[in-house]
N, C-alpha and C positions, 0 to 999 in steps of 0.2 A: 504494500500500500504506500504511495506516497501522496502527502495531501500539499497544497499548491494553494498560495495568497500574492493575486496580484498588486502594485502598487504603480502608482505615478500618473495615473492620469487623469483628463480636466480638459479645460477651454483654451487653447492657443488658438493664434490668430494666425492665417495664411503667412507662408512665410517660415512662422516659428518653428521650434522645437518642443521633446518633450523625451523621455526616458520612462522607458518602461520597467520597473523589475518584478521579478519574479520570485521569491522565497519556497523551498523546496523544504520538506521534512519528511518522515517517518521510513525513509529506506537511503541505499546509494548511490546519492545524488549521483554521481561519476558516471554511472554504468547509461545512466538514459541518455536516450537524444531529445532534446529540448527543440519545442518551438512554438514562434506564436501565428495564432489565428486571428481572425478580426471576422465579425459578422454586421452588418450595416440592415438598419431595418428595412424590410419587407426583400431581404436577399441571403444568400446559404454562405454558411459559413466556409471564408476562404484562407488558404497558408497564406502568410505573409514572411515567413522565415524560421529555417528550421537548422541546431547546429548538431551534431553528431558527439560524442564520446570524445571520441581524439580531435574536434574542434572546426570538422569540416562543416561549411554555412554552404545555404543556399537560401534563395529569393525569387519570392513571385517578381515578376517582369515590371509591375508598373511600382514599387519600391526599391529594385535595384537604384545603387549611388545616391540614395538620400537614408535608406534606413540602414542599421549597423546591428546585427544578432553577436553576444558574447556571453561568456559563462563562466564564474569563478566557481572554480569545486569546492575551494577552500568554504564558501560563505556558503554553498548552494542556493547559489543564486543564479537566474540570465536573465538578463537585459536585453533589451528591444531601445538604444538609439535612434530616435527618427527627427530627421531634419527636415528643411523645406516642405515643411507640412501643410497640406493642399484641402480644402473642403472635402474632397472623395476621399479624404483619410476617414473621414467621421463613422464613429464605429465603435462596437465594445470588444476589447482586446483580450483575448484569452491564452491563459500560457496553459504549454501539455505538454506532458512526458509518454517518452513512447519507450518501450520496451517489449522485441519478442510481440507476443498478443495482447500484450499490457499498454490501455490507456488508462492517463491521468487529466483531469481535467480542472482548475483553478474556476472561482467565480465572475473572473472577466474582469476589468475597468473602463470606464466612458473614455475614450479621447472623440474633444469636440473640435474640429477647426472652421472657426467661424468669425465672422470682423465683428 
């Protein structure tokens, strides 16, 4: 079991920034691949970036070179960096651990970009 507490998100303006983290407990942080989703109302929930074990990222297409996926094992933590943050960012961001046939699924956080 591992249980998963999103933080950092809110109302930035076009433009802005915002950092997402993710707090991991009740198993080995290390062993999972982290990533985050984002679901936008009346639409399915989509990746927006996912890291691997040994640290390998990857990214949906319309967040590459503004959003930044990383993970400290130390803290059990991963972050979602997102830059030049654009109104279609708007959306509740979900962090997940994936293991094997094992999903994890956190409560999500609002990021709003709006002027």
């Amino acid at each position: 079991q591992v249980q998963l507490v999103e933080s950092g998100g809110g109302l930035v303006q076009p433009g802005g920034s915002l950092r997402l983290s993710c707090a991991a407990s009740g198993s080995i942080f290390s062993i999972y691949a982290m990533g985050w989703y984002r679901q936008a109302p009346g639409k399915q929930r989509e990746l927006v970036a996912t890291i691997t074990s040994d640290g390998t990222t990857n990214y949906a297409d319309s967040v590459k070179g503004r959003f930044t996926i990383s993970r400290d094992n130390a803290k059990n933590t991963v972050y979602l960096q997102m830059n030049s943050l654009k109104p279609e960012d708007t959306a509740v961001y979900y962090c997940n651990a994936h293991r094997r046939v094992y999903d994890y699924w956190g409560q999500g956080t609002q990021v709003t970009v709006s002027s």
